[in-house]
Rosetta silent file (secondary structure, phi, psi, omega in degrees, C-alpha in Angstrom):
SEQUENCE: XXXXXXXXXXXXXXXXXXXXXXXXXXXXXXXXXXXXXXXXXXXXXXXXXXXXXXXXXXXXXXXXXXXXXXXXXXXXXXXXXXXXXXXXXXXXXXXXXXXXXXXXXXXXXXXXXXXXXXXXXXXXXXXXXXXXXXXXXXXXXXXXXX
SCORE:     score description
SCORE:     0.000 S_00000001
   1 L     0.000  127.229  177.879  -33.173  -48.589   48.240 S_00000001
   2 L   -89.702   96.805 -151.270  -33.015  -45.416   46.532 S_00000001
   3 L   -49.751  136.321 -179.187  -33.727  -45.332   42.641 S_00000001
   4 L   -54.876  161.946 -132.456  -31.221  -43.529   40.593 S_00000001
   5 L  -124.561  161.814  178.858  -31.652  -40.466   39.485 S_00000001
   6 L   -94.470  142.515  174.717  -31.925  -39.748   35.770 S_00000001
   7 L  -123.366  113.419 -178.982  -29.256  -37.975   33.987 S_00000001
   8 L   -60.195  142.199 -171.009  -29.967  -35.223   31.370 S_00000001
   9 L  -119.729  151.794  164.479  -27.665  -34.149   28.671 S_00000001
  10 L  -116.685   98.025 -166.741  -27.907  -30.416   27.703 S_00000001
  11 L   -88.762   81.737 -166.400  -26.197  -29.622   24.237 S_00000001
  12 L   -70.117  133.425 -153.559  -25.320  -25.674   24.619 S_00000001
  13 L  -102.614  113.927 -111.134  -25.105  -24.215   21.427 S_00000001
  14 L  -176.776  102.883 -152.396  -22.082  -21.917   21.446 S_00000001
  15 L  -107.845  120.256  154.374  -21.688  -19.536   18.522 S_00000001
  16 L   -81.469  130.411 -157.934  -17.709  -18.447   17.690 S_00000001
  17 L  -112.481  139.960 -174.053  -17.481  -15.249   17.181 S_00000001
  18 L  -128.470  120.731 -127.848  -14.126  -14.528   15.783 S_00000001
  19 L  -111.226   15.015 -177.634  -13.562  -10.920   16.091 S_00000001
  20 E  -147.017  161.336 -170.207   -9.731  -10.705   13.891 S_00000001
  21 E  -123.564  150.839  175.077   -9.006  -10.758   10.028 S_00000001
  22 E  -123.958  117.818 -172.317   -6.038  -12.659    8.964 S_00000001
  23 E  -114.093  147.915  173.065   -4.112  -11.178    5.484 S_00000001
  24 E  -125.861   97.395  160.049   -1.286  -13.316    3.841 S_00000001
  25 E   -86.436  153.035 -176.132    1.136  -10.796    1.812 S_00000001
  26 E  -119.730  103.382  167.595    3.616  -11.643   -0.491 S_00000001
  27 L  -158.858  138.214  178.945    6.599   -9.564   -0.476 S_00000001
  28 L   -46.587  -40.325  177.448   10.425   -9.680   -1.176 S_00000001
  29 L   -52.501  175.172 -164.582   11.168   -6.960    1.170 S_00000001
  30 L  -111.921  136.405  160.634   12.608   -7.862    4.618 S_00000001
  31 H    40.652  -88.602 -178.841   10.528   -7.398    7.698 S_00000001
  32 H   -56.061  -44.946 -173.432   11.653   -3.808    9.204 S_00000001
  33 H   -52.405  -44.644  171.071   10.865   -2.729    5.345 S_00000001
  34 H   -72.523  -49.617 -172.655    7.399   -3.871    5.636 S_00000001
  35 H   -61.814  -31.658  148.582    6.558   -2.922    8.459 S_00000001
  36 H   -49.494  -52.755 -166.180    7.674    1.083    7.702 S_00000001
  37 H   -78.859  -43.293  164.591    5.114    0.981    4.346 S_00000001
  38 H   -49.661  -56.801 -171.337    2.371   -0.042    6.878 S_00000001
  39 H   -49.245  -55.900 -146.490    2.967    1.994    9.822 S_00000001
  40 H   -68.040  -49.341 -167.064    2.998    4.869    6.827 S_00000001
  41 H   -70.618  -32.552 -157.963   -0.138    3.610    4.524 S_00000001
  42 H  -107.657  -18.840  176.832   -2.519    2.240    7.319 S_00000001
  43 L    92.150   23.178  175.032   -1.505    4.968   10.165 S_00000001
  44 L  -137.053 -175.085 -177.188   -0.203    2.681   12.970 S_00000001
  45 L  -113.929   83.677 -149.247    2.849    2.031   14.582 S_00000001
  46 L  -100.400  110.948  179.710    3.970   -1.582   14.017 S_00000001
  47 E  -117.888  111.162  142.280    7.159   -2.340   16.676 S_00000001
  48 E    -8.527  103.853  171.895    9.524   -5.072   16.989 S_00000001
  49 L  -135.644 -151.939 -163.572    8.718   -7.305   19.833 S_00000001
  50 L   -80.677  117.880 -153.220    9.547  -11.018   20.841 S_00000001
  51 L   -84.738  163.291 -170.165    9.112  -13.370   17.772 S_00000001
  52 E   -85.055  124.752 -162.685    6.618  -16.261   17.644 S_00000001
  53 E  -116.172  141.418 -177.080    9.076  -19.136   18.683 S_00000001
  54 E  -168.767  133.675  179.624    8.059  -22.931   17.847 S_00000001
  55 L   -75.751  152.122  166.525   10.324  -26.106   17.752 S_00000001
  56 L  -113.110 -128.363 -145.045   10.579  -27.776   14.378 S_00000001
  57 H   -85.008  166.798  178.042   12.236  -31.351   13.078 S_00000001
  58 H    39.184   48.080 -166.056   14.819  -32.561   15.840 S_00000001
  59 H    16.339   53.632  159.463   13.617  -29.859   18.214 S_00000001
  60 L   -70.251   94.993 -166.823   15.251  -27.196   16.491 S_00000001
  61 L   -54.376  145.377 -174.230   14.054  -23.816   17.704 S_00000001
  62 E  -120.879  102.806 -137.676   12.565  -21.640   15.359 S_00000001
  63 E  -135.473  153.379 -160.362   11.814  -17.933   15.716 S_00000001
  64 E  -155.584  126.439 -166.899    9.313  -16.139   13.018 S_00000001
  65 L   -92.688  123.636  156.014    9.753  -12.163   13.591 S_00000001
  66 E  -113.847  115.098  158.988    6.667  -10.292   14.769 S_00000001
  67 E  -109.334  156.458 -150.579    5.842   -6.606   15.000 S_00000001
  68 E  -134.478  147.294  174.881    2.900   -5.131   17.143 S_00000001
  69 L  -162.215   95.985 -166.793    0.754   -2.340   17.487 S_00000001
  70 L  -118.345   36.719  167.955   -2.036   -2.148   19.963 S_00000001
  71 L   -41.082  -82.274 -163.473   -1.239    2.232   20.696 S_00000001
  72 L   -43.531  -60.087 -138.130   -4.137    3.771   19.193 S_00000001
  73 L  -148.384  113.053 -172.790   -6.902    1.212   21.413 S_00000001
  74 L   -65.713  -24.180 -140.846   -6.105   -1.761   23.496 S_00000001
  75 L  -116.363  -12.353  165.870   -9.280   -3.513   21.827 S_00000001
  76 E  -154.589  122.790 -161.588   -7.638   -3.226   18.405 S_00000001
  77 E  -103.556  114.249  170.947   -4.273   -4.750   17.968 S_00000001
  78 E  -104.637  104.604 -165.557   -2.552   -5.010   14.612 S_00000001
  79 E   -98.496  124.647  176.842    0.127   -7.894   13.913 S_00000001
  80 E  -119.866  144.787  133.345    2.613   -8.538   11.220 S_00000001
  81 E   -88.768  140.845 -175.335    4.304  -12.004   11.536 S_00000001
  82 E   -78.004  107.901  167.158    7.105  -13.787    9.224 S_00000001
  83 L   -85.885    2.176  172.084    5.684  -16.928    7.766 S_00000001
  84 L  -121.096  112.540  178.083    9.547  -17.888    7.285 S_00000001
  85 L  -126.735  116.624 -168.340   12.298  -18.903    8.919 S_00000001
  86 L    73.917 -118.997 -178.316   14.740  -20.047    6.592 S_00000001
  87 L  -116.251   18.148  158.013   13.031  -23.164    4.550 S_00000001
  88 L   -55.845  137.208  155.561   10.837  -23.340    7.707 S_00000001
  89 L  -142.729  145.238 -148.042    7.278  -22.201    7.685 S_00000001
  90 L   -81.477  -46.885 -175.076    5.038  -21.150   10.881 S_00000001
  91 L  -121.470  126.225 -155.191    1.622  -22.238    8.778 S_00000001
  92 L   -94.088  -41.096 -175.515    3.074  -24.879    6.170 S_00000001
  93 L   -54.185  -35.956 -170.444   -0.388  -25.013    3.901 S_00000001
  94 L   -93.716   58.427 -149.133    0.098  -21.316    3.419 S_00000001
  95 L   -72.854  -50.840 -151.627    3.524  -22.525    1.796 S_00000001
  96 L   -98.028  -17.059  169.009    3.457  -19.274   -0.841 S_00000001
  97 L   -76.992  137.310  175.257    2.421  -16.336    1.687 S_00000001
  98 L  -109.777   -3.172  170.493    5.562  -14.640    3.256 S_00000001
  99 E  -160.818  159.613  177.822    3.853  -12.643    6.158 S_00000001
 100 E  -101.885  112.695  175.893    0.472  -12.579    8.206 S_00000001
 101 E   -97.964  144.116 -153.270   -1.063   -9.427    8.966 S_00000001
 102 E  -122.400  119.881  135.372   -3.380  -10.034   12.005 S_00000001
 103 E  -104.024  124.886 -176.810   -5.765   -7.494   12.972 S_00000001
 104 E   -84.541  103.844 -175.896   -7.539   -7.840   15.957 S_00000001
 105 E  -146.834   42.861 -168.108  -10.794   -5.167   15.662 S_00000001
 106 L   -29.901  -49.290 -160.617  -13.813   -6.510   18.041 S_00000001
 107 L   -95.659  -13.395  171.291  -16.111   -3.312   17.152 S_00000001
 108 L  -133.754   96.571  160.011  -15.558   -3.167   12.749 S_00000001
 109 L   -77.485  -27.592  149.924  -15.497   -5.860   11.059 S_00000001
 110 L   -74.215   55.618  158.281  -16.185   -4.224    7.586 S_00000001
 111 L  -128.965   23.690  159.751  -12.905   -2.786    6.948 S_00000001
 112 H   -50.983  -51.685  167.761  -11.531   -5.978    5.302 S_00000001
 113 H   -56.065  -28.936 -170.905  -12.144   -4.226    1.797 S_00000001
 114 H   -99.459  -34.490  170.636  -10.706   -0.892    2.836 S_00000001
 115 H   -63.277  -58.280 -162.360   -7.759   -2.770    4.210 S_00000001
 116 H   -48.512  -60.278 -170.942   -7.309   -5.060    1.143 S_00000001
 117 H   -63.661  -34.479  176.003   -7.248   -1.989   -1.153 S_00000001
 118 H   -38.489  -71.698  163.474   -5.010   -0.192    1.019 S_00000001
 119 H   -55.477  -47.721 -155.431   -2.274   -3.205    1.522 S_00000001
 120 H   -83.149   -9.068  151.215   -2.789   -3.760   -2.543 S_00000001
 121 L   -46.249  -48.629 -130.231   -1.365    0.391   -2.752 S_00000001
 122 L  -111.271  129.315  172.403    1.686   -0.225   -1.025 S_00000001
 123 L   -60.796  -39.046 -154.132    4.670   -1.229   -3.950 S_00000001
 124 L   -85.376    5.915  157.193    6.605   -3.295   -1.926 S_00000001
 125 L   -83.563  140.855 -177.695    3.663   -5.930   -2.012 S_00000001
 126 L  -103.710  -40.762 -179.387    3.234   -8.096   -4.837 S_00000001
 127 E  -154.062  140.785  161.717   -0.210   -9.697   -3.532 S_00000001
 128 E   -84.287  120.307 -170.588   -2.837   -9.698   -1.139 S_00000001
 129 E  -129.758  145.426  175.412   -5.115  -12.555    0.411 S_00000001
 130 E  -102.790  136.500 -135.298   -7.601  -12.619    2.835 S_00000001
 131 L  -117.434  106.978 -172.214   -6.618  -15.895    4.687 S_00000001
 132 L   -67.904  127.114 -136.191  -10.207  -17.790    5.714 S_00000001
 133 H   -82.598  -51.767 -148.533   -9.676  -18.795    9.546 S_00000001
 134 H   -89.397   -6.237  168.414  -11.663  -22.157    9.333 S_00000001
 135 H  -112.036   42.824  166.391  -10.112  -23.740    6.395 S_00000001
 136 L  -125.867  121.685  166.574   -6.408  -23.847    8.040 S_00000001
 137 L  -103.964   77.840 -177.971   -5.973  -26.816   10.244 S_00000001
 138 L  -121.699  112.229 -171.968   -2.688  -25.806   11.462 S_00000001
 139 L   -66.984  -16.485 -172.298   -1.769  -26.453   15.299 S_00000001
 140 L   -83.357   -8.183  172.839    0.386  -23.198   14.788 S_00000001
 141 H   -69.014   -8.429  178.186   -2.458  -21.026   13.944 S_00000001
 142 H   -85.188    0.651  177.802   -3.376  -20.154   17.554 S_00000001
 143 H   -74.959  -57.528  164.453    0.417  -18.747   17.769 S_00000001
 144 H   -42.675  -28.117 -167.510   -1.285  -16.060   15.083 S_00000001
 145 L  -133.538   26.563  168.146   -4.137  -15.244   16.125 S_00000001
 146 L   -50.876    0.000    0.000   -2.859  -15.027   20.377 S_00000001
């Protein structure tokens, strides 16, 4: 009879690296509006593509308008997302933000400050937050940060 064999656990240590800044602006303007003082202040081209869609209560579909801009670099992708549709919201803890700016930037990660001042230029914002990744427990945040 052959004795069993022992079995070893190996606990891999796995560092996340998370390689996009998340901004929560607050502004009255609508969408298209925003998305023209960015394109103009930050220098990219932010385009209307197929909103982030999620069912809400009584599987009502729910669509939260996103424009995109990965032009300049494929490796750095900029995102503005709706945090409202209607009295709907895609991330409900961030109840008082009305859009997410996403930036995707694997190679700079210090230009959060240079962004910050940048978005806090532009009139049609009233305020800027830089939105910390790990203390939103939201199943809807990986629809943001795709």
């Amino acid at each position: 009879m052959k004795k069993p064999q022992k079995i070893t656990r190996v606990k891999l240590q796995i560092e996340e690296i998370n390689d996009f800044i998340l901004f929560g602006l607050v502004s009255s303007e609508p969408d298209y509006k925003l998305s023209l003082a960015l394109n103009k202040k930050l220098s990219v081209s932010l385009k209307n593509i197929s909103p982030v869609m999620i069912f809400g209560e009584n599987e009502k579909e729910l669509l939260f308008s996103r424009f995109s801009d990965s032009s300049e670099s494929p490796d750095r992708i900029f995102n503005l997302i709706s945090n409202r549709s209607g009295k709907y919201f895609l991330l409900k803890k961030l109840r008082n933000i009305d859009y997410i700016f996403h930036i995707h930037d694997p190679e700079n990660r210090n230009i959060v400050s240079e962004i910050t001042s940048s978005l806090r230029e532009i009139d049609t914002i009233t305020a800027v937050f830089n939105i910390d990744i790990d203390s939103i427990k939201d199943r809807n945040l990986n629809l943001v940060i795709q």
